[in-house]
C-alpha positions, 0 to 999 in steps of 0.5 A: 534564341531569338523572338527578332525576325531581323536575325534571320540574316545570311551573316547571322544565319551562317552560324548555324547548322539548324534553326528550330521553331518553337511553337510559333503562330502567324505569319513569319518574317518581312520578305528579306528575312524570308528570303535569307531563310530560304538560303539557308535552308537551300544551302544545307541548313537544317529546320526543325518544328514543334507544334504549333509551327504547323499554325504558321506560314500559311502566306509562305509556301516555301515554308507549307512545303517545308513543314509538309502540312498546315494545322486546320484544328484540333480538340481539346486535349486528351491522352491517345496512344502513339505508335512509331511507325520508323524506330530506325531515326534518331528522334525515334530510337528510344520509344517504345513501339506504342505509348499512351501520350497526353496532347493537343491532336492536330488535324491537318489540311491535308496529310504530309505527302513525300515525307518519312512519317516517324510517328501517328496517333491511332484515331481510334484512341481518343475524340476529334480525329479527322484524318483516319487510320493514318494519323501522322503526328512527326516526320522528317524530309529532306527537300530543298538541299536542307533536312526539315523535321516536324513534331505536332507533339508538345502542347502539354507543358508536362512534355518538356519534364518527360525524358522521352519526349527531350530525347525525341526533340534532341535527336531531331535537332542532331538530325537536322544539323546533320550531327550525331546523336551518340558523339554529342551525348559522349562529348558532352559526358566527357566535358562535364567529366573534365569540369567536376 
């Protein structure tokens, strides 16, 4: 966990198989810090963006078409129903095929072109919606020799006390950093096993 953007080194950035950015706004990153990131990612290394990542970057394009879209407001929040429009990827497997789900509902400059769009919200289930029947809220890609994730889900602090939505982060993570989500839950089963 890191707030340095001199972290964001080739040496440093090396050590990781993924980089995940938490709610981050603005404008990331002095120019070399840029730069090293971009290797990263064109080397293999993984991305992975919740939320209010969307609001950053609008200076950098590498990272616009890494996170596929820009955040251009939202209402204010309110429950919608989500439905999942892939179940056949780790961040998605465990969810029901249509939920109800609290949040801040993005809208987007433009929709996500050339991404596996995982989940979308139905305009039609809450106010402030400008995008359509064709809301996409997470998605993946794999673009620039990395694998990049986005979750517009995870305004409401409640989300972070929900298993579902712990879940769907985790299985993003795996899928980012090209692990698999199964081993690493056994794995992590059979080391508290050996500690008790």
């Amino acid at each position: 966990h890191t707030e340095e953007g001199a972290r964001f080194r080739d040496d440093e950035l090396s050590r990781f198989s993924a980089t995940v950015w938490f709610n981050t706004t603005g404008s990331l990153l002095a120019a070399e810090e840029r730069e090293a990131f971009e290797r990263f990612v064109r080397a293999g290394g993984g991305f992975v963006a919740v939320h209010a990542a969307s609001s950053s970057g609008y200076d950098w394009p590498f990272y616009a078409a890494l996170l596929g879209a820009l955040f251009v407001g939202h209402p204010p929040p309110q429950p919608a129903l989500v439905r999942v429009e892939d179940a056949a990827h780790p961040a998605t497997a465990h969810l029901e095929a249509s939920f109800p789900w609290v949040d801040e509902w993005y809208n987007f400059r433009a929709l996500p072109a050339l991404v596996r769009v995982l989940l979308s919200v139905d305009e039609r289930s809450y106010q402030g919606g400008i995008l359509g029947a064709s809301h996409p809220v997470a998605w993946c890609h794999e673009k620039s020799g990395g694998r990049a994730f986005y979750t517009a889900l995870g305004h409401e602090q409640s989300a972070y006390a929900d298993t579902r939505f712990l879940r769907h982060l985790a299985g993003a993570m795996a899928w980012a950093a090209r692990v698999e989500l199964a081993a690493t839950s056994a794995q992590t089963e059979a080391a508290t096993t050996k500690t008790k």
